[in-house]
C-alpha positions, 0 to 999 in steps of 0.5 A: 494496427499490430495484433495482439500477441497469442496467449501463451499457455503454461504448464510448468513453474519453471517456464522462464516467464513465470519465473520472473513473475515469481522473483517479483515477490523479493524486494531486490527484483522489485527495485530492480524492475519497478514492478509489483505482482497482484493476485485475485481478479477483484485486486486486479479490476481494482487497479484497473478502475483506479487506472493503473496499468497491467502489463502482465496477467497469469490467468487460469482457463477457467477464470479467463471464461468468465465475465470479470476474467474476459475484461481483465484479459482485454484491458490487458491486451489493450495496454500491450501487455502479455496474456499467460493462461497457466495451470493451478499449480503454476498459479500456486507457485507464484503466490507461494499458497494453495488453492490460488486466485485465478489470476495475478498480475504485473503492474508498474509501482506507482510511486509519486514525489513529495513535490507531486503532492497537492497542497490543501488543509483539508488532508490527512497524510500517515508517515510511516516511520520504519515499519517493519512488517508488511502486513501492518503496512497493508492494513494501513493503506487500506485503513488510511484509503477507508478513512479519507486519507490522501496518501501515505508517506514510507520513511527510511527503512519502511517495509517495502508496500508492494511487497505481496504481503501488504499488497494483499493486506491492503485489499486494493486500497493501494492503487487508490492511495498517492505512495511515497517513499523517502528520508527523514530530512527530505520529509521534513524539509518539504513539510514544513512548506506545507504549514498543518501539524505534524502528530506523533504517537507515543505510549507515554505522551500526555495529550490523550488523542481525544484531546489533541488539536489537528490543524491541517494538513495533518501528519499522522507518524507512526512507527513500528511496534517494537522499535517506536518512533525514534526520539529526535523524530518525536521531539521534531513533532508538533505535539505528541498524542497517546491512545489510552490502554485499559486492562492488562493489554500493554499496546495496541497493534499499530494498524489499529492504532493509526485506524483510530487517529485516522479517523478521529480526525475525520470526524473534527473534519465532519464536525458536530 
């Protein structure tokens, strides 16, 4: 059996290998790859508990004596994945922030087909519909993995979800959630095999969401807060839902509007 490969100890930003961790933070490096950086031993064990693999891990020394950093270290050694012990500072400028977490690491992006999904009433799926901002976009994966979602479909232009924004936003729940990336005409070729409903939010739809019927599966689209749904995606819904504005608020964020949906249905589910 081979043995695993030394740790590499880096000191310098510049070091060729941490470079590459760092490009990994542009969307075209992560196309190009099919890869994605994860930073905090917490986000890292989850990946690991949901069995993802990591392939590298950039590591403080102080972190690598500790329990949960020992087992980050072994799990990645077990997968033949490279060990970096680096500074502070090199860890600082692979996440672009001070005082950084004391590890990150790289994992393949676990993308699954629309084909690959399974096919029960009893799911939620959210449709992101050209969601601009990878914060909101984290914070709904999180939302939807909260809520007992099954997955989360990323239409058209759809801000990347690995992008380190959302990944940090999501908490973890990313690894925990089937991802899937696709057109508009693709989607809904395949959903309509799936039978359930397919729900839109909109502003001045007349179903208050409190209302609405949710035979399942159910399609939760959502789209970006300035731009919306685009009509002849709307149009192609099975029903429009709105969620009722009090006061001078003019909308609600779309993370936390999805959160509502998400588990409104949950609760038709769970019943009286």
């Amino acid at each position: 059996m081979a043995r695993p490969a030394p740790v590499k100890r880096v000191t310098s930003p510049a070091n060729t290998a941490i470079k590459a961790v760092r490009a990994l933070a542009y969307k075209k490096q992560r196309r190009t790859t099919g890869r994605f950086m994860a930073a905090g031993e917490r986000m890292l064990q989850e990946a690991l508990d949901c069995g993802h693999r990591l392939e590298t891990l950039v590591i403080h020394p102080d972190t690598r004596d500790t329990g949960p950093g020992r087992a980050l270290e072994t799990a990645c050694r077990n997968a033949g994945g490279e060990v970096m012990e680096a500074t502070e500072a090199v860890l600082a400028k692979l996440v672009g922030r001070e005082n950084p977490p004391g590890a990150v690491g790289v994992l393949p992006q676990p993308w699954q087909q629309l084909d690959d999904l399974p096919r029960e009433a009893a799911r939620t799926w959210v449709v992101l519909d050209g969601l601009r901002d990878p914060g909101n976009v984290g914070g709904i994966i999180r939302s939807a993995e909260a809520a007992g979602a099954s997955g989360v479909i990323a239409l058209g232009e759809t801000c990347d979800p690995f992008a380190p924004e959302a990944v940090r936003a999501s908490t973890g729940a990313i690894f925990a959630q089937r991802l899937v990336r696709c057109r508009w005409r693709a989607f809904t070729r395949w959903r309509r095999g799936q039978g359930g409903s397919l729900v839109a939010t909109a502003m001045h739809a007349r179903t208050d969401y409190r209302a609405a019927a949710y035979p399942g599966p159910v399609f939760l689209l959502v789209g970006d807060e300035h731009e919306g749904i685009p009509a002849e995606h709307t149009a192609a819904c099975d029903q429009a839902v709105r969620i009722p504005l009090h006061g001078r608020a003019e909308s609600l964020n779309v993370g936390v509007a999805t959160a509502l949906l998400l588990y409104e249905v949950d609760r038709r589910r769970a019943g009286p």
